[in-house]
C-alpha positions in Angstrom: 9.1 40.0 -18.6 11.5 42.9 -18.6 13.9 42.2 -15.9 15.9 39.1 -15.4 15.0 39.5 -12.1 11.2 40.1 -12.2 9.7 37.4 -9.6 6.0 36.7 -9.6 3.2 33.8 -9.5 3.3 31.3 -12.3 -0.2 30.3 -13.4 -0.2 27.0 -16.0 -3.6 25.3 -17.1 -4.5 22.5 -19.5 -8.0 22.5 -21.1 -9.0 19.2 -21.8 -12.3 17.4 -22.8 -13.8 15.5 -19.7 -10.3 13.3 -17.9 -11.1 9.6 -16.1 -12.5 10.4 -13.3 -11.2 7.5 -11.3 -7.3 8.6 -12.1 -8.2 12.6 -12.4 -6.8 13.2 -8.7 -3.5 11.3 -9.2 -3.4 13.4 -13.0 -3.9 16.7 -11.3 -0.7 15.8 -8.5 1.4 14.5 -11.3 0.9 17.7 -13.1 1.6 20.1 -10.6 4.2 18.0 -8.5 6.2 17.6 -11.7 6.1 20.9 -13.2 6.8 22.7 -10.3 9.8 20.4 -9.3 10.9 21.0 -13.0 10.9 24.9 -12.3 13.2 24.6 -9.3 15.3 22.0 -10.3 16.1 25.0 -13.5 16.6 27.5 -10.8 13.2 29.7 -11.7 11.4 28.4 -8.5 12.6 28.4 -4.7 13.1 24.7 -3.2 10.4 25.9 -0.7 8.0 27.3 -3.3 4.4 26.8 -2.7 2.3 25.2 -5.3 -1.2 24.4 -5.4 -2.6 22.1 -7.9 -6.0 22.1 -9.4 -7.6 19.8 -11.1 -11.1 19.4 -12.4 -13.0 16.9 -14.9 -12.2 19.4 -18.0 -8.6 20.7 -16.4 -5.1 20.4 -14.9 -3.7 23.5 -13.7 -0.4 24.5 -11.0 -0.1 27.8 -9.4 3.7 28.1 -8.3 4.7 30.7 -6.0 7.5 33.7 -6.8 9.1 32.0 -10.0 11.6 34.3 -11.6 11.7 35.6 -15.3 15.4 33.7 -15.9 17.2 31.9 -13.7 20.8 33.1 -12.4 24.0 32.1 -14.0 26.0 29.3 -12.8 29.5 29.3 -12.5 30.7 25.9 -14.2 33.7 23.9 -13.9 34.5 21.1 -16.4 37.5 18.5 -16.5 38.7 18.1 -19.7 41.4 15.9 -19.7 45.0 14.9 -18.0 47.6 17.8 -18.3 49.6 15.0 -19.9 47.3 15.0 -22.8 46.2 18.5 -22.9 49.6 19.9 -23.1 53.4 18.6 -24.9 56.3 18.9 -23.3 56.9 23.1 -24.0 53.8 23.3 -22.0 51.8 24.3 -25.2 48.2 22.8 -26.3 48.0 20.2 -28.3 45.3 19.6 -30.7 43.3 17.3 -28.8 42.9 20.3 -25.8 42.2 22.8 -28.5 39.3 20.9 -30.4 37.7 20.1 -26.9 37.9 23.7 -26.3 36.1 24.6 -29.3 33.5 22.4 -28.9 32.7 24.4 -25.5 32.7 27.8 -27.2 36.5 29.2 -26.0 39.6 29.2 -28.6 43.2 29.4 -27.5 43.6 32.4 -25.6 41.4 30.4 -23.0 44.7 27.7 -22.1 46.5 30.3 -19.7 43.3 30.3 -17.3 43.0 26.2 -17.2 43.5 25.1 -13.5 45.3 22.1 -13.1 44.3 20.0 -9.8 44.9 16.4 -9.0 42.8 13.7 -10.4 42.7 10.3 -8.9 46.4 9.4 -9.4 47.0 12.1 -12.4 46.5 15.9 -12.6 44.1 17.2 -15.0 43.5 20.2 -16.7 39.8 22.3 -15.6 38.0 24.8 -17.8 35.4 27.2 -15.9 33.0 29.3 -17.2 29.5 31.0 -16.7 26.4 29.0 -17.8 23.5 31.5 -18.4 20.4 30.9 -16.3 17.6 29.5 -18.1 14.2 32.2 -19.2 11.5 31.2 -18.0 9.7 30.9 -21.5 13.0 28.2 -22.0 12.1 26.2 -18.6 8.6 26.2 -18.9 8.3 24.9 -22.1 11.1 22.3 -20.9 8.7 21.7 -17.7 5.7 21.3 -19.8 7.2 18.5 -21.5 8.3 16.7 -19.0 5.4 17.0 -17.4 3.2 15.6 -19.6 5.7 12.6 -20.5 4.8 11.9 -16.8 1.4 11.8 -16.1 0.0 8.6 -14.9 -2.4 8.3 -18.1 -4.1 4.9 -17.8 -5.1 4.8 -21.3 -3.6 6.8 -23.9 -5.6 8.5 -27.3 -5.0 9.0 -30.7 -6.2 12.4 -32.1 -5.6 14.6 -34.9 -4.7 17.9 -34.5 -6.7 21.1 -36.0 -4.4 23.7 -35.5 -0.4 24.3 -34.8 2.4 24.9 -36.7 6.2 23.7 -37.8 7.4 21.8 -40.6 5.3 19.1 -41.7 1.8 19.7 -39.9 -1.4 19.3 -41.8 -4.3 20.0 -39.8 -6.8 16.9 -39.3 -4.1 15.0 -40.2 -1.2 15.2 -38.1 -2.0 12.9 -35.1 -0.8 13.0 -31.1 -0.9 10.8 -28.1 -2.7 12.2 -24.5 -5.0 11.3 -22.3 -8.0 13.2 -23.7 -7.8 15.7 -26.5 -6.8 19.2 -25.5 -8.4 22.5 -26.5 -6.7 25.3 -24.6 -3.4 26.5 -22.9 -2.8 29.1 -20.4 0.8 30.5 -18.9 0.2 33.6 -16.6 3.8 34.7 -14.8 1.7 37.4 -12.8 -0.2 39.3 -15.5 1.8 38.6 -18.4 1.5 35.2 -21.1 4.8 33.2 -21.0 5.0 31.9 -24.9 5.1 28.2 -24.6 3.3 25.6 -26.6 2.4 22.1 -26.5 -0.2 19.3 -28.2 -0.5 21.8 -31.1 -1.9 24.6 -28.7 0.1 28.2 -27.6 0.0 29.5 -24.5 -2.5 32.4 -24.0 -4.6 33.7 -20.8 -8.3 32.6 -22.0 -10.1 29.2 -20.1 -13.7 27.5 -20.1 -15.5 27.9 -17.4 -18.8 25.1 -17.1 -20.2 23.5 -20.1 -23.7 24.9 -18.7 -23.4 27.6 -16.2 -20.4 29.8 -16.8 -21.6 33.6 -16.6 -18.7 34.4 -19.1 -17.5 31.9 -21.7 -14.5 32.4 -22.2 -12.9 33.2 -18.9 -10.4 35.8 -19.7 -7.8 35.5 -16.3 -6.6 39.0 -15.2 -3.3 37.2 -14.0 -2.0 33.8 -12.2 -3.1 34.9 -8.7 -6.7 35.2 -10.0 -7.6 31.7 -11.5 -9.6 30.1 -9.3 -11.6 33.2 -7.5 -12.5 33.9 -12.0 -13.5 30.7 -12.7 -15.7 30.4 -9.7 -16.9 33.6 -10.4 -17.6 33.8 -13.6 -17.1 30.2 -14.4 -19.2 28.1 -12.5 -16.1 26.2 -11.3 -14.6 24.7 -8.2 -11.1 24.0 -9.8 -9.1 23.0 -6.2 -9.8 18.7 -6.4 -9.7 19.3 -2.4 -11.7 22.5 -2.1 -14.7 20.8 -4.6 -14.3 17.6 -2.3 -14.6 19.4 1.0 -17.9 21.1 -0.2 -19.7 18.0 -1.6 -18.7 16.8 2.0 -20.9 19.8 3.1 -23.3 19.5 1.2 -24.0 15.8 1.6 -23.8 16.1 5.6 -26.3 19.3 5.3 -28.7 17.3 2.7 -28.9 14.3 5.2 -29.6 16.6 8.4 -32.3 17.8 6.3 -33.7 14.7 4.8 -34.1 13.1 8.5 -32.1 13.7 12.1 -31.1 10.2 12.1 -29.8 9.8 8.5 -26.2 9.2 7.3 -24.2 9.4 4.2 -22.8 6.6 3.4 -18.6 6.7 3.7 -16.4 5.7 0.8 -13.8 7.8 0.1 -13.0 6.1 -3.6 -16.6 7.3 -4.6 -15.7 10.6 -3.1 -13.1 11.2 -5.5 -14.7 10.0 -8.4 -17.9 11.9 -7.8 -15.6 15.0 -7.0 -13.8 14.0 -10.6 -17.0 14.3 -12.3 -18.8 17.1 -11.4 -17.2 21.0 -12.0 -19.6 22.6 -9.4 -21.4 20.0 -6.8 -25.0 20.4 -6.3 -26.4 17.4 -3.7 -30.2 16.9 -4.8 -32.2 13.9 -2.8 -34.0 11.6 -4.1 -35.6 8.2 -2.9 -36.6 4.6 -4.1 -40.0 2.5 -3.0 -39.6 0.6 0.6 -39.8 -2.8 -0.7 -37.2 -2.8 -2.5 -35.6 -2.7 1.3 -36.7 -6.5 0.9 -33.2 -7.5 -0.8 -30.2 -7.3 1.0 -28.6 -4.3 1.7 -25.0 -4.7 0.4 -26.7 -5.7 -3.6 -28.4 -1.9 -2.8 -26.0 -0.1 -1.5 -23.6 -1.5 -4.3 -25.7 -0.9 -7.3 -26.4 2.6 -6.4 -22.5 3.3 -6.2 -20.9 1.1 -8.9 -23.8 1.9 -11.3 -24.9 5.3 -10.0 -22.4 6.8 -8.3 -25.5 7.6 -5.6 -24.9 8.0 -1.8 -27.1 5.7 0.0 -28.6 7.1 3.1 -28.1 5.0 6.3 -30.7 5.2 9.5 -28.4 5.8 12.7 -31.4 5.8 14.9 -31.5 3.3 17.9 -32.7 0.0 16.8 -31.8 0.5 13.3 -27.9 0.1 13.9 -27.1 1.6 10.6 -29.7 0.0 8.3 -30.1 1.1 4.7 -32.4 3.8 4.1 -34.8 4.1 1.2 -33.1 7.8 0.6 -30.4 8.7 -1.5 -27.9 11.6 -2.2 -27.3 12.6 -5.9 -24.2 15.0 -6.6 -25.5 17.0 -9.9 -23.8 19.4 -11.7 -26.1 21.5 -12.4 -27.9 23.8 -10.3 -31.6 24.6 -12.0 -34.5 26.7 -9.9 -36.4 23.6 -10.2 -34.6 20.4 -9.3 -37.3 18.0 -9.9 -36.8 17.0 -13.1 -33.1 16.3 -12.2 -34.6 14.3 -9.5 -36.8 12.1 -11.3 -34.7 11.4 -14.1 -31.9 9.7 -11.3 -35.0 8.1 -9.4 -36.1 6.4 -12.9 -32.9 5.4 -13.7 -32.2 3.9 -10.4 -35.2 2.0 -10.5 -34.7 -0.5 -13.0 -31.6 -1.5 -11.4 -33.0 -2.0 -8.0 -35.7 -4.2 -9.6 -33.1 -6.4 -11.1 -31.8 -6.7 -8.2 -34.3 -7.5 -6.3 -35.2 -10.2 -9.1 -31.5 -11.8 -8.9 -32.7 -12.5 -5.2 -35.6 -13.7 -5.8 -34.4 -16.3 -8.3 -31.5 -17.5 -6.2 -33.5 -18.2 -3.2 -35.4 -20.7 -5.5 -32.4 -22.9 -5.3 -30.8 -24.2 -2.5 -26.8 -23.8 -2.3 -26.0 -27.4 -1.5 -27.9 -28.3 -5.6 -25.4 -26.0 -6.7 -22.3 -28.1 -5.1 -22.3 -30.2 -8.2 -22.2 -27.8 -10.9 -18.6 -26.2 -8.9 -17.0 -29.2 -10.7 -18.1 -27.7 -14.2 -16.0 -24.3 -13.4 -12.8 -24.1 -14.3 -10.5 -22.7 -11.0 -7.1 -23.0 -12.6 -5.7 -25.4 -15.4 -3.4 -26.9 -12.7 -5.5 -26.9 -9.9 -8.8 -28.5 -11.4 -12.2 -27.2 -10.9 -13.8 -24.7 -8.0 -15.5 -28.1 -7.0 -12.0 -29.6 -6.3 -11.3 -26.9 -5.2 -14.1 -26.6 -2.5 -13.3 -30.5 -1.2 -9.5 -29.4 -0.7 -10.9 -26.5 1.5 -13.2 -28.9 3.2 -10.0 -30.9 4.2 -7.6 -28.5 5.2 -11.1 -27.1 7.4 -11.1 -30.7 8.7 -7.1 -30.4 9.8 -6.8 -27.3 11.3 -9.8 -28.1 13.6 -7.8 -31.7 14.8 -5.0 -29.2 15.3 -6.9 -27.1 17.4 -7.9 -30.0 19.1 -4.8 -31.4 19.9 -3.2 -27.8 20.9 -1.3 -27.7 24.1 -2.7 -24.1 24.5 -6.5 -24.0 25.5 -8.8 -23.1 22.7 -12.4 -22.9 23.3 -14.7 -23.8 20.2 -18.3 -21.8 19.7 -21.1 -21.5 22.4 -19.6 -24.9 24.3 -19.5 -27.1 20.7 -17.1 -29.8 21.2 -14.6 -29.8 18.5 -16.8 -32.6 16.7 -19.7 -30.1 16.3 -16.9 -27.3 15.0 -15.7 -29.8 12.5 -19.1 -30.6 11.2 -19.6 -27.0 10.7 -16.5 -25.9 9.5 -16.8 -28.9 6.7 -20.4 -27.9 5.4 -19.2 -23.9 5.2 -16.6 -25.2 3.2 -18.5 -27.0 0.8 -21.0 -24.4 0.4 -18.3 -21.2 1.0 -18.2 -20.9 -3.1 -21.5 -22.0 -4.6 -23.0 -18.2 -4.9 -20.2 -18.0 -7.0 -23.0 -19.8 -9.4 -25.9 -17.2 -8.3 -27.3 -14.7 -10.6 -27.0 -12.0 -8.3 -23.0 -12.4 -7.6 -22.6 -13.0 -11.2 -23.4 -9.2 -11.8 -22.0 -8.5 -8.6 -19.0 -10.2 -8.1 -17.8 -7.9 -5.0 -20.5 -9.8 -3.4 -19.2 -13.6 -3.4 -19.2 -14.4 0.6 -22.2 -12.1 1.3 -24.9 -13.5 -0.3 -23.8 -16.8 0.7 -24.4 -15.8 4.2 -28.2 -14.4 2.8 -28.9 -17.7 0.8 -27.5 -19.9 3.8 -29.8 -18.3 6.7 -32.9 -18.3 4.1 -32.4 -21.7 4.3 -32.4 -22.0 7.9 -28.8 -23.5 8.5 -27.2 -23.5 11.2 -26.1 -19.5 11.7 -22.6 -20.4 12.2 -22.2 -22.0 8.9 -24.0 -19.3 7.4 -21.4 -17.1 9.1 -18.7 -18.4 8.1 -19.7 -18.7 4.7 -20.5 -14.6 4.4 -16.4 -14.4 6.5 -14.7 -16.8 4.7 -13.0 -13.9 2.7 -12.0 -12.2 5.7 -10.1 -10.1 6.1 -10.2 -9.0 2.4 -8.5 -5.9 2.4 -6.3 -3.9 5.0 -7.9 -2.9 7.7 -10.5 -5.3 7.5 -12.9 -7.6 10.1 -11.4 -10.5 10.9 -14.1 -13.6 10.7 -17.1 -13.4 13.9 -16.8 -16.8 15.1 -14.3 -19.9 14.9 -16.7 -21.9 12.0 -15.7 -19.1 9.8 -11.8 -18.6 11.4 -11.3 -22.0 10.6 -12.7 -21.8 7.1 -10.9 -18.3 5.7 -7.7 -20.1 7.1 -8.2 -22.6 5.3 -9.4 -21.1 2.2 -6.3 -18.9 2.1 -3.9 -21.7 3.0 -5.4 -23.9 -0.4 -4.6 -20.9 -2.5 -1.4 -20.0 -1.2 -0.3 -23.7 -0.9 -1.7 -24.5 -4.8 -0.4 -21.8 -6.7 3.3 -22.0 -4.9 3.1 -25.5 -5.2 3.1 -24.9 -9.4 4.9 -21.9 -9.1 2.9 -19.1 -9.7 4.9 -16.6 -7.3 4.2 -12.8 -7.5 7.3 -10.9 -8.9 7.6 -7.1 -8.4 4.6 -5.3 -8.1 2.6 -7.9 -10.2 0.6 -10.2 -8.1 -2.7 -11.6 -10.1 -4.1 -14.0 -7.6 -3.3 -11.7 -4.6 -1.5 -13.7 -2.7 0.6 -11.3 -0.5 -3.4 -10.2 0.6 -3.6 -13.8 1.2 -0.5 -14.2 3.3 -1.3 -11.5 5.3 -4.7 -12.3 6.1 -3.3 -16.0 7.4 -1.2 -13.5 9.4 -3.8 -11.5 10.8 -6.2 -14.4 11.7 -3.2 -16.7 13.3 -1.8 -13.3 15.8 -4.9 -11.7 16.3 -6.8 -14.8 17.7 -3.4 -16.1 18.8 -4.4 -19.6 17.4 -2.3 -21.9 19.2 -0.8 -23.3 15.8 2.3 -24.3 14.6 2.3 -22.7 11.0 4.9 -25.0 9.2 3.3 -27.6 10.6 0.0 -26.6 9.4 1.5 -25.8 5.8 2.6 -29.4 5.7 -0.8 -30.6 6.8 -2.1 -28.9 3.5 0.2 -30.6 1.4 -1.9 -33.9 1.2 -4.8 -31.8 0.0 -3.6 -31.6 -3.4 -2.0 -34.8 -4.1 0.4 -35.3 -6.9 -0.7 -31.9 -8.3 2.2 -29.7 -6.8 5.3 -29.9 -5.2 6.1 -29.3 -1.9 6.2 -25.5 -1.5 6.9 -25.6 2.1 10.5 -23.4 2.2 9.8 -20.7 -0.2 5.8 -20.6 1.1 6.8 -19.7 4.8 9.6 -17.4 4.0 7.3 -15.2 2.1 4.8 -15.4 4.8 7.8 -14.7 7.3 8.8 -11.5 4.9 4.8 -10.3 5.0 4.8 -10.5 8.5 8.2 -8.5 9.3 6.4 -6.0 6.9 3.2 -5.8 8.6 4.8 -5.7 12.3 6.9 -3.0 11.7 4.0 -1.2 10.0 2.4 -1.9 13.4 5.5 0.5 15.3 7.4 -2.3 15.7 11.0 -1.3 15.3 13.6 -3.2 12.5 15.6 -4.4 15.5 12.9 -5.7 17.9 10.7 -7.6 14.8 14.5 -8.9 13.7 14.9 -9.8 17.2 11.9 -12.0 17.7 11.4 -13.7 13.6 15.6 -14.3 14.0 14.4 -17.8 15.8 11.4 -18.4 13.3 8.6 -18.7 15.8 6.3 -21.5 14.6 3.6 -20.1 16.2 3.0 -16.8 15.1 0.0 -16.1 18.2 2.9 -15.7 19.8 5.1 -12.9 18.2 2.9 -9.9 19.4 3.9 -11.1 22.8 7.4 -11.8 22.1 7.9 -8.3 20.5 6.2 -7.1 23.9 8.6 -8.7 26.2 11.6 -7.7 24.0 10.2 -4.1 23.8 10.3 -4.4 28.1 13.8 -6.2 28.2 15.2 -3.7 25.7 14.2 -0.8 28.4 16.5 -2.5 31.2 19.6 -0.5 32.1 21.4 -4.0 31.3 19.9 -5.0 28.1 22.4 -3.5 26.0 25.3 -5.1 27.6 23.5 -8.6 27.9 22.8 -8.1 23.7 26.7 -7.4 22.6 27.7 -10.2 25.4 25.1 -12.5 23.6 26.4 -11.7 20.4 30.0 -12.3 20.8 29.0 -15.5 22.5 27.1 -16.4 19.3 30.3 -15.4 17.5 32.9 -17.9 19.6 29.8 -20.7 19.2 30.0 -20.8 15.3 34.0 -20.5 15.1 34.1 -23.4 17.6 35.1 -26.5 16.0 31.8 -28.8 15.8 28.6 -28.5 17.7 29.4 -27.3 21.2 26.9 -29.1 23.8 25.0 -26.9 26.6 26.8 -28.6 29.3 28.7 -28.0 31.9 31.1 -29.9 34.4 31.1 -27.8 37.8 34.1 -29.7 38.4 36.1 -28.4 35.8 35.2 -25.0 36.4 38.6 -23.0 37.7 38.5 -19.9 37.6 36.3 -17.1 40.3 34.6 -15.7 37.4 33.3 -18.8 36.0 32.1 -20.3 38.9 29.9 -16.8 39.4 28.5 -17.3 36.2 27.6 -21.0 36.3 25.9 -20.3 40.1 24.1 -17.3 38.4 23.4 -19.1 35.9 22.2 -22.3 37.7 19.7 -19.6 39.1 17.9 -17.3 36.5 18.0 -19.5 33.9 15.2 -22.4 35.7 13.0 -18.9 36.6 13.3 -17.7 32.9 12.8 -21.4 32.0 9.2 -21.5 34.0 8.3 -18.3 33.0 8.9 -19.3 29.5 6.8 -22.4 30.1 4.1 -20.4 31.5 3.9 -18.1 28.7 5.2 -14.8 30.2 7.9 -14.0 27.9 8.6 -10.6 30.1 9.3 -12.2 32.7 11.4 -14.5 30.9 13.8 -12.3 29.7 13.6 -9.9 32.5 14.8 -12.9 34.4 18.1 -12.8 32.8 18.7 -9.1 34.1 20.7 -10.6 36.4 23.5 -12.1 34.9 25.1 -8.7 33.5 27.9 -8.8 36.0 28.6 -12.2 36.2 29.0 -12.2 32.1 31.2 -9.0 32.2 33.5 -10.6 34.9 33.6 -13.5 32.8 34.9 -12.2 29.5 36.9 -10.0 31.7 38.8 -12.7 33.7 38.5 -15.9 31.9 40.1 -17.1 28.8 37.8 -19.3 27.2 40.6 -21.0 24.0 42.5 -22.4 27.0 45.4 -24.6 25.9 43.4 -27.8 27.9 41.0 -28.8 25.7 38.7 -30.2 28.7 39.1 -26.7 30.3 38.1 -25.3 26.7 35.2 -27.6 26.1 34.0 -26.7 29.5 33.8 -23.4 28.8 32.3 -23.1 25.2 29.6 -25.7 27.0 29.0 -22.9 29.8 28.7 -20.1 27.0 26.5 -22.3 24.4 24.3 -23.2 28.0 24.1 -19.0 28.5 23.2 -19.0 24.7 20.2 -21.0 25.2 18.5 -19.3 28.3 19.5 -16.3 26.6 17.5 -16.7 23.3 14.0 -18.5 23.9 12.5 -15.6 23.6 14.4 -14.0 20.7 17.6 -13.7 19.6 18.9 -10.8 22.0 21.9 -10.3 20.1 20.3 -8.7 17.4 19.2 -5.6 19.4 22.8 -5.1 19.8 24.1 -1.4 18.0 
């Protein structure tokens, strides 16, 4: 780097043995987010600079765009302290001024050139000078240290170093801390080697390219602009994360054309990355497992062959088969021999063994009903507090029993399953409770515990039960993630309510809240699927009232967690609708009145969303929020009533007639369930409400004449904010 000036493409790569493949793509953005916003927070990279990180299971690398050889100077301006204390009364430095001088590198001839500028209610004295730009051998080795302070490691090592230098190192016995050890380091600003050094390794322009395949070992990069065309080259490496991704995608889609017309990969983005995080240069290979192992259920294959495997099951698309589990499956190797069989066969006798236990774990649990495994719930421990999963499963089997008498007793029509009368949904919804965790016992959920639900449904229609139960056993978790299927019919609605509401419920009830970011029994998940299932069905429930029906569940075991249970849930939801597109002001709008009966918000937000697009909404919002604000300064509660007789003045009389009017249409509509056509109702009472606050003094001296008027605005309040409090869409 001759020139100051000289700008260029900055190349930096770690070699490292093999990183975690499940946190290698949030390593490899760490490492090039931070070090490049190092660089340009040092002035040696452009804001804009492009940077493209790379990130493979033996590497970390950044290419940076046009970073400079050293950074331009910066003119610097420091206060050092009031003129009163920087200079006696000849105008002459005093010692204080001089030493804090010194200690910036200027002596006494530097006093004449102080500025003096005001300083809050003082004038101070200001020293300016030039600060030299960073090198880039300076801000690199700065970057490369924070970086690596940084990086999301999820488990740290221990090693000893062989090689590096300073006072004190011993080789093989001076120890550091990093993710996985490290072997090489390369700094390429075009074609030349910035000196930098870190984890007992200097800077130099020779890589690794595959363990197996590399055509030249070491890879020795021209310059930064030539890393990853090299080690593909000559390396046997993908080192892009996304470009490696992309072609396993490829590859997997052109594997399954050719394996059969109708055949799928199975999707799963998490075992995309990892697969892409373990493998340096993909190579998809097929390979396939006997048909009766196609016996078991499809979810215990599926899974093994991921969480053990990291295999892509092949799924038949063809018509009839609706997506049904192949006995085909897609290895990513990575290696690429002339002969692939042998890589084949290995994977097809490793998979083996585990489909065959498997298949065994389903064979055993079918031997035993789920019912003769009710009793042994009692023996598992659910939470010290809380009592056993069997305790656990009657509580469930109560609050099942409760929300179906609520359904029941709804003054919004709910129809129950295939013409059941509630009686026949409450017998089901009771014996899918008792029987919802009993797999938990099963040998097959035991080694897969992602399972619990599923097999339940399996074991349950083996039996022969009745297919709702068994339903709502398998969808009692639902919805178990974002995104998820709510449950298929009301057996299983009723049930995942209910299961949800005894955890949430219990572990508020002794206090086990989440805080932060840490929440070990998932309850936000919870909350939100009680969310989903209530406003997606529009259940015609009143949710504190159902929280208080829970209570009784538990018996002395908590204490009523009713307040602080339905403001989190009322928090979760705000969150989730304005996720939806809901704005701030139209979800603040409709939660401001605490709808018990959260079917209803989607339609509230609706009708808000219509009323806010009326030429006279934004007037009707500020005239409902300064009638809210003369309500609460009013001394007492102020009735909605009004005395026509008392009523003196033009403008008032308009208002009470207009009044009289929309507010019986918004009423009925309200009634009816139309909450548009509520609000829209009120459209008409703009001008009578302008006239009113124009020509009518509401604090008149006759406090009958006052009353009457506060009771005319607090009667306006209420028609006004059924639907939801208007005021708050006010700007």
């Amino acid at each position: 780097m001759t020139s100051s000036n000289l700008k260029a493409n900055l190349l930096v790569e770690l070699f490292v043995e093999e990183l975690p493949p499940k946190a290698l793509k949030k390593l490899g953005e760490s490492f090039a987010t931070v070090l490049a916003d190092s660089l340009k927070a040092q002035g040696l990279a452009v804001p804009n600079a492009e940077v493209k990180s790379f990130a493979s299971p033996r590497r970390l690398a950044v290419h940076v765009a046009d970073v400079i050889a050293k950074a331009a100077d910066q003119a610097v301006q420091q206060k050092l302290m009031p003129v009163a204390v920087g200079l006696d009364a000849a105008g002459q430095a005093t010692p204080a001024l001089l030493k804090r001088l010194a200690a910036l590198g200027a002596g006494p001839e530097a006093v004449p050139s102080l500025k003096r500028a005001p300083d809050g209610k003082a004038e101070a004295l200001f020293f300016d000078s030039i600060k030299p730009g960073v090198t880039l051998a300076e801000g690199l080795q700065k970057a490369i240290d924070e970086t690596l302070s940084k990086l999301p490691i999820p488990k740290v090592m221990t090693y000893q170093l062989e090689q590096g230098e300073g006072e004190g190192f011993q080789p093989g016995w001076t120890s550091v801390n990093f993710v996985r050890p490290a072997h090489g380091l390369v700094a390429l600003h075009g074609h030349e080697v910035v000196p930098v050094a870190t984890l007992g390794l200097k800077a130099g322009r020779e890589t690794q390219g595959h363990r197996f395949e590399a055509r030249v070992s070491p890879v020795v990069l021209q310059n930064a602009d030539t890393y990853a065309a090299q080690l593909q080259d000559d390396g046997a490496v993908i080192a892009s994360f996304e470009a490696r991704r992309a072609e396993i995608v490829r590859q997997l889609a052109a594997a399954a054309a050719q394996a059969g017309a109708h055949l799928k990969p199975i999707e799963d983005d998490a075992l995309l990355d990892e697969v892409t995080a373990l493998v340096e240069r993909p190579n998809v290979l097929t390979g396939r497992f006997e048909e009766a192992f196609l016996e078991v259920p499809q979810e215990c294959l599926i899974l093994t062959m991921k969480a053990n495997q990291k295999y892509f099951p092949l799924l038949d698309t063809s018509p009839g088969k609706d997506g049904k589990l192949s006995n085909l499956f897609l290895i990513v190797s990575n290696i690429s021999p002339a002969d692939a069989s042998a890589v084949i066969g290995g994977n097809e006798r490793v998979v083996r063994p585990r489909l065959a236990d498997a298949k065994f774990f389903f064979d055993q649990d079918r031997k035993k009903t789920l019912a003769s495994r009710v009793e042994r719930l009692s023996k598992v421990v659910y939470h010290g507090k809380l009592g056993t999963q069997g305790d656990r499963a009657e509580r469930v089997r109560a609050i099942s029993h409760t929300i179906v008498q609520q359904l029941s007793l709804g003054t919004v029509p709910f129809t129950v399953d295939d013409k059941d009368h509630f009686e026949v949904l409450d017998s089901k919804a009771q014996q899918a409770a008792l029987l919802a965790k009993t797999d938990l016992l099963t040998d097959m959920v035991g080694e897969f515990p992602e399972l619990q639900g599923i097999m339940g449904g399996y074991y349950a229609r083996h039996e022969g039960l009745r297919d709702g139960v068994a339903i709502a056993i398998e969808d009692h978790y639902k919805p178990r993630f974002a995104g998820d299927t709510l449950p298929r019919n009301h057996t299983g609605t009723v049930v995942a309510l209910a299961d949800k509401l005894e955890t949430l419920v219990g572990l508020f009830g002794i206090g086990q809240l989440p805080t932060g970011d840490k929440d070990p029994f998932a309850l936000r998940r919870h909350a939100l699927g009680v969310i989903r299932i209530l406003v997606e069905n529009k259940l015609p429930l009143d949710l504190p009232a159902l929280v208080n029906a829970v209570l009784p569940a538990f018996g002395d075991l908590i204490t009523d967690p009713s307040a602080a249970l339905l403001t989190f849930m009322s928090d979760r939801l705000a969150v989730s609708l304005r996720e939806q597109g809901y704005s701030a002001q139209e979800v603040d709008a409709v939660l401001a009145l605490q709808p018990a009966r959260l079917g209803d918000v989607t339609l509230r937000l609706a009708a808000v969303r219509a009323f806010a697009a009326l030429p006279e909404a934004a007037s009707l919002a500020a005239a409902n929020k300064r009638v809210g604000n003369i309500l609460k300064k009013a001394e007492g509660a102020v009735e909605a009533k009004v005395d026509a007789v008392l009523l003196k003045e033009v403008a008032e009389v308009a208002l009470f007639e207009a009044l009289s009017v929309a507010a019986p249409k918004a009423q009925a509509a309200f009634a009816q369930g139309d909450y548009t056509a509520s609000l829209q109702a009120l459209a008409v009472l703009k001008a009578p409400v302008d006239a009113f606050f124009d020509g009518v003094m509401v604090n008149a001296e006759d406090p009958a004449l006052k009353a009457n008027r506060l009771g005319l605005l607090a009667t306006l309040h209420q028609a006004m904010n059924q639907v939801a409090d208007i005021s708050r869409l006010a700007a």
